[in-house]
C-alpha positions in Angstrom: 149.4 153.7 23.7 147.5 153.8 26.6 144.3 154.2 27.7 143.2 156.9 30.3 139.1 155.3 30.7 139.8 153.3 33.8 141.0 155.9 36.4 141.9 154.7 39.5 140.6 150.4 39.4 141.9 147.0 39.9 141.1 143.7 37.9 142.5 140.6 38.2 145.0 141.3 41.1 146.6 144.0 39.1 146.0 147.7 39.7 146.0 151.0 37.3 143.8 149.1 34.5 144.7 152.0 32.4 148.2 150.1 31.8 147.1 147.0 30.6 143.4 147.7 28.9 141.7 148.6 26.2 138.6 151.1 26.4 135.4 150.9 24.7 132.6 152.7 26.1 128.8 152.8 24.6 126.9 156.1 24.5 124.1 155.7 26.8 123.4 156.0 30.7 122.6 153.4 33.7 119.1 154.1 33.6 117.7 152.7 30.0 118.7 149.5 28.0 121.1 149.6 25.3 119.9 149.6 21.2 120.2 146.4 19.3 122.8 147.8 16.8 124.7 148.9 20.0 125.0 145.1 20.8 125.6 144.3 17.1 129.0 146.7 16.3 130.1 145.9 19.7 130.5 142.1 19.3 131.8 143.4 16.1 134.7 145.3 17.6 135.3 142.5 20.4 135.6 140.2 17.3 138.2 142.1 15.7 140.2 142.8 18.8 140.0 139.2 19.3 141.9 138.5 16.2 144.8 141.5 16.7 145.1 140.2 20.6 145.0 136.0 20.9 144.9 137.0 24.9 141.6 138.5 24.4 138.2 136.3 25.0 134.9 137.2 25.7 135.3 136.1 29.3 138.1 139.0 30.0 135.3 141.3 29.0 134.3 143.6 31.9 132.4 146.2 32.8 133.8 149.9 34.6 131.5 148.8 37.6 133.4 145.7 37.8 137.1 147.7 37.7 136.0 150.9 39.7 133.5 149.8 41.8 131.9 152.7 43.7 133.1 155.2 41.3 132.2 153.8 38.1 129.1 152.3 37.4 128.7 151.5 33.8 127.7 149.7 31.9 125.1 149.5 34.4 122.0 147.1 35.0 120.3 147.4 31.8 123.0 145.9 29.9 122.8 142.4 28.9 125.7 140.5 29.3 124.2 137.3 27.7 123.2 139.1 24.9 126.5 139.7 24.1 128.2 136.8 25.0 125.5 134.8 21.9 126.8 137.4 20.0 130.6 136.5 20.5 129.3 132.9 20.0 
């Protein structure tokens, strides 16, 4: 499978992040903070992608801003990182 969310981006020395990702995106925009339950299913979903891929960690979790930057720009400033890094605690 493959996942066509990343577009044109780089991470981690590696270009095409479509090859070697997996997607999750969060309905919302740049401009307004995320819901609690967003947060919540989230870590959820990270957890359980954790468990099918031992690679995974909270610390390879990245944003599109952070893979695309100047073309991408979510998840944007309102969302809190820390937040969901307690979660993944």
């Amino acid at each position: 499978h493959r996942a066509w969310h990343a577009g044109q981006s780089r991470h981690g020395g590696r270009e095409h992040c479509n090859d070697f990702s997996i997607g999750i995106e969060l309905e919302g925009c740049d401009e307004h903070p995320f819901e609690a339950i967003q947060y919540t299913r989230l870590a959820e979903l990270a957890r359980a992608l954790f468990s099918v891929y031992p690679k995974l960690n909270p610390q390879r979790i990245t944003g599109h801003s952070d893979i695309a930057p100047g073309r991408k720009t979510d998840p944007g400033p309102h969302f809190d990182w820390q937040r969901l890094y307690r979660l993944l605690a």
